[in-house]
C-alpha positions as CSV (number, residue, x, y, z in Angstrom):
1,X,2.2,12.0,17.7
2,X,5.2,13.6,15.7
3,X,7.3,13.3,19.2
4,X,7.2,9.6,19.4
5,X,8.8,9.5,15.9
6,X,12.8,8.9,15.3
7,X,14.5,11.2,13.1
8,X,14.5,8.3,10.7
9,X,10.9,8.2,10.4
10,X,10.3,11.9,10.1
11,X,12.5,11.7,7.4
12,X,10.4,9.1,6.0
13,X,7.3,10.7,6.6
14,X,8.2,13.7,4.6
15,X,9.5,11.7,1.7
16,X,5.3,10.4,1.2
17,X,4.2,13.4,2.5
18,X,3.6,15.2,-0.8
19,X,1.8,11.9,-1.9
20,X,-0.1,11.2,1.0
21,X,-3.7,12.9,0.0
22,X,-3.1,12.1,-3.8
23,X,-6.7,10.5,-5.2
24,X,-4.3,8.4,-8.0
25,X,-1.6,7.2,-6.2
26,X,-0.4,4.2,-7.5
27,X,-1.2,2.3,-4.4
28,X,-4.2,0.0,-2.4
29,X,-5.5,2.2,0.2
30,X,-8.6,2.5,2.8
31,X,-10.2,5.4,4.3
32,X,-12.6,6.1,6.9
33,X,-14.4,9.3,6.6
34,X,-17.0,11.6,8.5
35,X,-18.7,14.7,7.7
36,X,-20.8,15.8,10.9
37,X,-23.1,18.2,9.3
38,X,-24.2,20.9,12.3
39,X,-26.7,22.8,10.7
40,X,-28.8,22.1,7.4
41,X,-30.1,24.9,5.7
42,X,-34.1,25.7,5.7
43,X,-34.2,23.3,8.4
44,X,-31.7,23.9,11.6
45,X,-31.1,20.1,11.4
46,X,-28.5,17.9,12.0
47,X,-26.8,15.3,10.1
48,X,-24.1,12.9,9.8
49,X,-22.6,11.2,6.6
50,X,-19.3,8.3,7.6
51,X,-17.8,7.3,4.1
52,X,-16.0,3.8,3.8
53,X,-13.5,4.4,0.7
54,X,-11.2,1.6,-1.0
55,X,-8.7,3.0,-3.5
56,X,-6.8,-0.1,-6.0
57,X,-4.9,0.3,-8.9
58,X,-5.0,-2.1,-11.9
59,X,-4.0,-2.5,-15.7
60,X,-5.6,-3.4,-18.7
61,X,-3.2,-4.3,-21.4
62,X,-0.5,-1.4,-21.3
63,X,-3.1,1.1,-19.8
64,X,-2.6,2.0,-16.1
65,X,-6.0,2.3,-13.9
66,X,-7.6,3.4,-10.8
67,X,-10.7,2.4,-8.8
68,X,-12.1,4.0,-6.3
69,X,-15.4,2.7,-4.1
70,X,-17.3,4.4,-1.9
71,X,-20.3,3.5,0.8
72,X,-21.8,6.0,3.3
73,X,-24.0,5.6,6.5
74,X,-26.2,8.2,6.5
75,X,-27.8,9.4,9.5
76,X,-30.3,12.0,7.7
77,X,-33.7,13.7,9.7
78,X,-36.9,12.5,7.0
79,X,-39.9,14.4,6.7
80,X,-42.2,15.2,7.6
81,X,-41.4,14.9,11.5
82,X,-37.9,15.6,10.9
83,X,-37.3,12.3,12.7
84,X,-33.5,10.8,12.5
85,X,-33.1,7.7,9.5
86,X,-29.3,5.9,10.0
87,X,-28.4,3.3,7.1
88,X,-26.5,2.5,4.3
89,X,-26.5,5.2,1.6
90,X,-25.8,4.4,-2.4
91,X,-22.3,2.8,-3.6
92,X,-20.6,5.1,-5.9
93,X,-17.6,3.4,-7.9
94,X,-15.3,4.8,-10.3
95,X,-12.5,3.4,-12.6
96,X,-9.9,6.1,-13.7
97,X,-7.5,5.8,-16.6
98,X,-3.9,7.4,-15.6
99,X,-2.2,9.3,-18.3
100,X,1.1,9.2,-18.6
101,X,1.6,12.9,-17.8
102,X,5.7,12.5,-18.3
103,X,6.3,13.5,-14.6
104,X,6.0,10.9,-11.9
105,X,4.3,14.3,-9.7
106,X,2.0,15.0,-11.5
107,X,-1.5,12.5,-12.0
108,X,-4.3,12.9,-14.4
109,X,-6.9,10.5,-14.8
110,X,-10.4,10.5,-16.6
111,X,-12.9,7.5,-16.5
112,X,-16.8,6.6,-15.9
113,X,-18.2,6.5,-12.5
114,X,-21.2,4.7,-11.5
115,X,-23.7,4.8,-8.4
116,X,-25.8,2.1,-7.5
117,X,-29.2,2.5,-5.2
118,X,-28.3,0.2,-2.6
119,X,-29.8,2.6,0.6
120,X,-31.3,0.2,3.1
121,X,-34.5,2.9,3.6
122,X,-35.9,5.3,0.7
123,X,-35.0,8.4,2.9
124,X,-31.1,7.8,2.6
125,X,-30.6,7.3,-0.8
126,X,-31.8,8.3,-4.3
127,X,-33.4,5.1,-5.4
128,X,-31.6,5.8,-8.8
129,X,-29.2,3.9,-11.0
130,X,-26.8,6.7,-11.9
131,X,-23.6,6.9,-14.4
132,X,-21.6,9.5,-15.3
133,X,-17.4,10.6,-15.6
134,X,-14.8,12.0,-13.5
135,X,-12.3,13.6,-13.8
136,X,-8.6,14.3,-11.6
137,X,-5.9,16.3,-11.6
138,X,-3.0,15.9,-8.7
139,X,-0.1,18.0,-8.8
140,X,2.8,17.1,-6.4
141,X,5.9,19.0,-7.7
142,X,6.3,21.3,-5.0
143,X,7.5,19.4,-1.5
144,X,5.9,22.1,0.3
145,X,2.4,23.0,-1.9
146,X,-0.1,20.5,-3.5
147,X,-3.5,21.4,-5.3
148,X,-5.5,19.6,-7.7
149,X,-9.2,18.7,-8.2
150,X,-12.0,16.1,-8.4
151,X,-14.8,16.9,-11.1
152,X,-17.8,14.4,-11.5
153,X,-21.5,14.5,-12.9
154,X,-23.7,11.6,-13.4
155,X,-27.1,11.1,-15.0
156,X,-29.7,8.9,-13.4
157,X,-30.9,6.4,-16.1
158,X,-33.1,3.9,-14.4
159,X,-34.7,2.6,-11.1
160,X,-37.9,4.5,-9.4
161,X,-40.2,6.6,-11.4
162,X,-41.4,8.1,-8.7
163,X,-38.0,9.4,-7.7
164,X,-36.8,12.8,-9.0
165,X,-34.2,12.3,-11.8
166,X,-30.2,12.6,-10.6
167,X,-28.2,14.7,-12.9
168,X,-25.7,16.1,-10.5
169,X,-22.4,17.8,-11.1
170,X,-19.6,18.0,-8.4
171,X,-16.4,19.6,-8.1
172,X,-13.9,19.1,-5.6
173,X,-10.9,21.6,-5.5
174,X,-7.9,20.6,-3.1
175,X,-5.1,22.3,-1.9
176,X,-2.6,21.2,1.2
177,X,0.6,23.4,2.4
178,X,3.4,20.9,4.2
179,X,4.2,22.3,7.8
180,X,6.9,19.5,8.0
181,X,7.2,16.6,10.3
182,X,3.9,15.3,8.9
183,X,2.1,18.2,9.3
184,X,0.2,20.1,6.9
185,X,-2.5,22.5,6.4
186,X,-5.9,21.3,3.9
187,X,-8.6,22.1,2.1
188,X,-10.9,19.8,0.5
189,X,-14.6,20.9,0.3
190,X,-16.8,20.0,-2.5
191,X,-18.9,21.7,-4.4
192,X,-22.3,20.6,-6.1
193,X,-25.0,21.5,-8.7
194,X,-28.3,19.8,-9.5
195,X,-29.4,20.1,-12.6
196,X,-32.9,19.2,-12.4
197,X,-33.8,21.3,-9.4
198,X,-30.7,24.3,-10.1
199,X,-29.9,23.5,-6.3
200,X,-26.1,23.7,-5.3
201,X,-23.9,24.4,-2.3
202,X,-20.6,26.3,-1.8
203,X,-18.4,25.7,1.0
204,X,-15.2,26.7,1.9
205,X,-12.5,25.1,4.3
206,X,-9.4,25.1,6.0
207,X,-7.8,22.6,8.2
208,X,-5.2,20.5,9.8
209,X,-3.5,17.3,8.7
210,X,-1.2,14.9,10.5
211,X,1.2,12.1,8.7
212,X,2.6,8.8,10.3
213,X,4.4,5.9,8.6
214,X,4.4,2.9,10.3
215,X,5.9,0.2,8.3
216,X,5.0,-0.3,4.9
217,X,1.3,1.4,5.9
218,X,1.0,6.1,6.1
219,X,-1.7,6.8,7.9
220,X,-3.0,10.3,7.3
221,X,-5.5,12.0,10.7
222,X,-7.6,14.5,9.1
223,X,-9.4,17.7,10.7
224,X,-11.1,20.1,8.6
225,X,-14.0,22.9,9.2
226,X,-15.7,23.6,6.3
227,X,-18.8,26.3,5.9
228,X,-20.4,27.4,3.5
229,X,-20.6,30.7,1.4
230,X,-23.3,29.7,-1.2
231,X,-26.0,27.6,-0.9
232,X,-29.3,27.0,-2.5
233,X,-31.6,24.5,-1.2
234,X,-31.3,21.7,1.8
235,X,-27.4,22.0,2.3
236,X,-25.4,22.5,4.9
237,X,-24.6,25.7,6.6
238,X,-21.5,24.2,8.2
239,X,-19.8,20.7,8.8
240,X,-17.2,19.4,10.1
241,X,-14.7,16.4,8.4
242,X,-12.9,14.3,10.4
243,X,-11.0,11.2,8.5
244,X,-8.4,8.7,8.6
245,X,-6.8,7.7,5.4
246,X,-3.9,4.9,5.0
247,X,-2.0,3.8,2.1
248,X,0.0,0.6,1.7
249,X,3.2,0.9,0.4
250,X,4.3,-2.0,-2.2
């Protein structure tokens, strides 16, 4: 792709690069996302979670916001044959109040989240109404070197009885190196605990990003192996996440 842009464009290209896989930038943008899990652990299943993902900022007053939605289709084997369930999974929405941090590269934003049980089948979703926080840090000061993080934990407080309880924590620590040209290297895995059953998974990852503006829109192609080096209960033993993010530029 880079050899069909115009030195114009790569110029461009670099100028959003650093901004590019930032959670709070201060623009609309859409994502499509899949995680094609190759091996589940206790089980030597398969699995496959796409994410749809809307990013908008907004204000209330003087206060600056973000939200974020997210839906997955889950394609999950159910017990007790082990037999392949594909639907929707629960919505998960979060607002997220910028602070004004003093530097225009660096974002920090803290706000509740909420996740609704909207699964179409029982298998592929918690059956939970679920609130929590997040949390996010993006630091962008470096062209060449960008890290941050995405914490979150929720609390299930109503919808089945007969469902275990949610009160999951996740953290999700990011770092991306800028190869030029619109290429960089990434690493986004995220890491969970649950609280009621003291389950969690570990991975690790490393992979390849590639940046194209096209008018007022950057589209970001993602590839990124990720496995995992601590696990405790069904989680994956490996995955890969393949993605497409774009941001519209005002």
């Amino acid at each position: 792709m880079a050899g069909l842009l115009t030195a114009t464009s790569v110029l461009a290209v670099d100028d959003h690069a650093a901004q590019a896989n930032n959670p709070l930038a201060n623009m609309r943008a859409f994502s499509l996302q899949n995680y094609y899990i190759g091996d589940i652990n206790d089980s030597d299943e398969t699995a496959n979670q796409f994410w749809l993902r809307y990013a908008t900022p907004f204000s209330l007053g003087d206060s600056r916001w973000l939200l974020r939605t997210s839906l997955p289709i889950n394609s999950y084997p159910t017990a007790p044959g082990q037999h392949t369930e594909t639907g929707l999974g629960d919505l998960n929405s979060f607002a997220s109040y910028l602070f004004d941090t003093g530097s225009s590269s660096v974002s920090f934003g803290v706000g509740p989240q909420i996740t609704a049980p909207t699964a179409s089948e029982d298998e592929l979703g918690s059956e939970k109404w679920s609130a929590g926080l997040v949390n996010v840090l993006f630091n962008a000061e470096s062209p060449k070197f960008q890290y941050g993080y995405l914490a979150g934990w929720q609390h299930s407080f109503a919808g089945d009885d007969d469902r275990e309880n949610v009160n999951v924590a996740t953290f999700q620590p990011f770092a991306y190196y800028q190869l030029g040209n619109g290429n960089y290297l990434r690493g986004a895995p995220i890491w969970s605990y649950n609280f009621e059953n003291d389950n969690y998974s570990v991975p690790v990852a490393l992979g390849f990003g590639h940046i194209v503006r096209q008018g007022k829109t950057v589209y970001n192609f993602t590839f990124e192996p990720q496995v995992s080096v601590a696990e405790e209960g069904p989680a994956p033993d490996w995955q890969v996440v393949m993605g497409l993010s774009m941001q519209f530029l005002q």
